[in-house]
N, C-alpha and C positions, 0 to 999 in steps of 0.2 A: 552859332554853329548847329543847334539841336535841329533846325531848319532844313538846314543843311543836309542831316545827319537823315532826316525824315525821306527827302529825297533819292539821297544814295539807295535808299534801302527800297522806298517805290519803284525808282530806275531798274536795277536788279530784278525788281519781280518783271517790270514789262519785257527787259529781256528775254525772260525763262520764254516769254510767251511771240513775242515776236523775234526777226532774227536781229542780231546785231553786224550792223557794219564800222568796218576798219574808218578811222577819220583820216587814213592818207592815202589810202586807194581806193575805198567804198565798197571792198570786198566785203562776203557775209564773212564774218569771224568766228571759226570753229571752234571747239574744247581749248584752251588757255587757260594758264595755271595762272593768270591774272587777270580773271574775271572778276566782274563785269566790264571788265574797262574794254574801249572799243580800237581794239588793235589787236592785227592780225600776223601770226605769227609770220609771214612774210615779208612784212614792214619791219617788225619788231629786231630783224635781225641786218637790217641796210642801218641801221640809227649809229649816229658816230661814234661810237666810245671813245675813250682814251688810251691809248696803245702807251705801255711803259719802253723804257724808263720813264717815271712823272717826274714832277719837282716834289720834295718831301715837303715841303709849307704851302703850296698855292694848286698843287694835281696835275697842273696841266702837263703835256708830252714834252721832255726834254729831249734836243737836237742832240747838240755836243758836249752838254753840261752833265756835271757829277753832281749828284746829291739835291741841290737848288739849285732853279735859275738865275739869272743874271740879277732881274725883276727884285726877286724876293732874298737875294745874298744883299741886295744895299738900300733893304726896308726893315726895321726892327716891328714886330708886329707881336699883337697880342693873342689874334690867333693863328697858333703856332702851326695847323696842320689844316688843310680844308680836302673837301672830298668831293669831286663832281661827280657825278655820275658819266656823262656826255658831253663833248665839245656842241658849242652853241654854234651850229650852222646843221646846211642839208636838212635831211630829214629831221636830226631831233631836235632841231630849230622848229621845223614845222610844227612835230608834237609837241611841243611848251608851248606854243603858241595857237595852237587850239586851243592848250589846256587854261591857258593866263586867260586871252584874248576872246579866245570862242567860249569861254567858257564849260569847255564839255571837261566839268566836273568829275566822272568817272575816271578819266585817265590820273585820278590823283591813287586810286588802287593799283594800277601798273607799276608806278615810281615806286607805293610802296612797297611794293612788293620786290623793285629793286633792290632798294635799300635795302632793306629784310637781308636778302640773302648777300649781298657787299658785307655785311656786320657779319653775318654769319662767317662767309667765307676768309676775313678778315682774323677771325676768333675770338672777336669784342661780345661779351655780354651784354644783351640790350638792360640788364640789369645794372649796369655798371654806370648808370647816365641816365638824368632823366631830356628831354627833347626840349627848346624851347625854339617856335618858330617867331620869324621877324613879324613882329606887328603891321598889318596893313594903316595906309592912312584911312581918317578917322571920314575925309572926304568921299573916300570910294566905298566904304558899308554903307552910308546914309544912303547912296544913292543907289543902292544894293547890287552893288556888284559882286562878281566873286571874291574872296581872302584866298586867293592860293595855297597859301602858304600854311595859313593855321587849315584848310580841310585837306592839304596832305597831313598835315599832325595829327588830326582828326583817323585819316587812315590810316599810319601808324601807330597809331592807338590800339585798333584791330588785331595787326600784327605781336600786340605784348607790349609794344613801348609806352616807357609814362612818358606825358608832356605836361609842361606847367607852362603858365603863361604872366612870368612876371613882369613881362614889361608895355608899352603903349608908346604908338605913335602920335607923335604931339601933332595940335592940327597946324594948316598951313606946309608951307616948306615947298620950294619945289620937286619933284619927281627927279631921278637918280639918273632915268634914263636920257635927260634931258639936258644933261651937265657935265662938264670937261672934270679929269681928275683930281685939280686943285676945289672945284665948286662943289665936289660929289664929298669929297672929306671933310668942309667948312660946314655942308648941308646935313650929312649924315650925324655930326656930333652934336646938331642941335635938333635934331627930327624924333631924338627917344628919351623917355625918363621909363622909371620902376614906376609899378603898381602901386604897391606900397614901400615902407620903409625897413619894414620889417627883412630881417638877413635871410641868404639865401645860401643854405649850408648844403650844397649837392655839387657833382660835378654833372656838369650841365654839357650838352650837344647844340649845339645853333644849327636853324633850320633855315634855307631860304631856296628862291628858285635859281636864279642868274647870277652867277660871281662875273662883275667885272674886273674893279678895282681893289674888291676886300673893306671900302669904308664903310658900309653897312654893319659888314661882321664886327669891324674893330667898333664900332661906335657901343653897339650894344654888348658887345665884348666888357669894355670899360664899367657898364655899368654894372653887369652881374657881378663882376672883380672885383670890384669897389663894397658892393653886397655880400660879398665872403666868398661866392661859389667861385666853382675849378672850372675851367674854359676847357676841355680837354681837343675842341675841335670846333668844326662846321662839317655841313653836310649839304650841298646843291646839287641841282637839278643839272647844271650845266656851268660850265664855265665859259665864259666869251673873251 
């Protein structure tokens, strides 16, 4: 990530010095209170959110349901509360998908800077939890692609959060995206182990981009649990 880290901060200066354009309309993108990332406030305010009532375990928009949905009232789960940010379609479908796909790296300062203020507005001390983002497979660094997920951690870091990183993606496995419900829960419980062995006495936040089904969360869920720490949550980019 220090690589990474080096970039962000070059990106930023060529900013200052040329103009930055929006990545969904190509407009130049003026003063933003989440700079450098390249979106404009235009855009920034067409992006889906989640309109409440949500469901209290999974975020997404409840219809006609109280409290949870259907979904999540006849699943026992270990993480108890998740937080999207944006439903995955339209536009903020587009923007995760720059950000995963296109890799334009920068837009990982916009989320957090979402975040940031979701916690904020929420009244959670980001002191109160430290961040652990889901491990990328071991196949996509070699090949140097982006880690989504740890250089948004990397960007909330900026913001005051601590992130640790206890855990790793085992290699192999198929891809999440690739896989019916029943495959994504068999694949996700064999896809993670700990770092080490050593216990892990914090209450911990899980990080990731796309909540579909939640087996990602619960996989790594199990294992911090297992390790001592407090699961108090997740936190995504979007839900689909």
């Amino acid at each position: 990530m220090r690589q990474r880290s080096i970039e962000y901060w070059a990106s930023a200066s060529l900013n200052a010095i040329f103009p930055l354009r929006c990545v969904l309309c190509g407009a130049i993108v003026g003063p933003v209170p989440w700079s450098p990332a390249p979106l404009c406030v235009s855009c920034e305010l067409t992006l889906e959110s989640i309109r409440e009532p949500r469901c209290e375990r999974c975020g997404r928009q409840l219809i006609s349901e109280q409290g949870r949905c259907v979904a999540c009232r006849e699943e026992e789960a270990l993480v108890s509360h998740i937080i999207p940010l944006f439903e995955f379609r339209g536009q903020a479908a587009r923007l995760i998908h720059a950000y995963k796909i296109g890799e334009r790296f920068l837009l990982a300062h916009y989320f957090a800077y979402k975040i940031a203020n979701m916690v904020s507005r929420r009244g959670d001390s980001i002191d109160a939890f430290s961040i652990v983002p889901v491990p990328p497979r071991p196949e996509k660094i070699r090949s140097g692609k982006l880690d989504q997920v740890g250089c948004l951690a990397e960007a909330l870091a900026h913001f005051g959060f601590r992130c640790i990183r206890p855990l790793v993606r085992q290699p192999g496995g198929g891809q999440q995206k690739l896989l019916d419900r029943v495959e994504r829960l068999k694949n996700a419980s064999a896809s993670y182990a700990r770092v080490s062995s050593d216990p892990i006495e914090a209450k911990v936040m899980l990080l990731d981009d796309v909540c579909t089904t939640g087996a990602t969360l619960e996989a790594c869920a199990r294992l911090l649990i297992h390790a001592g720490a407090e699961v108090v949550g997740a936190i995504v980019l979007a839900a689909d």
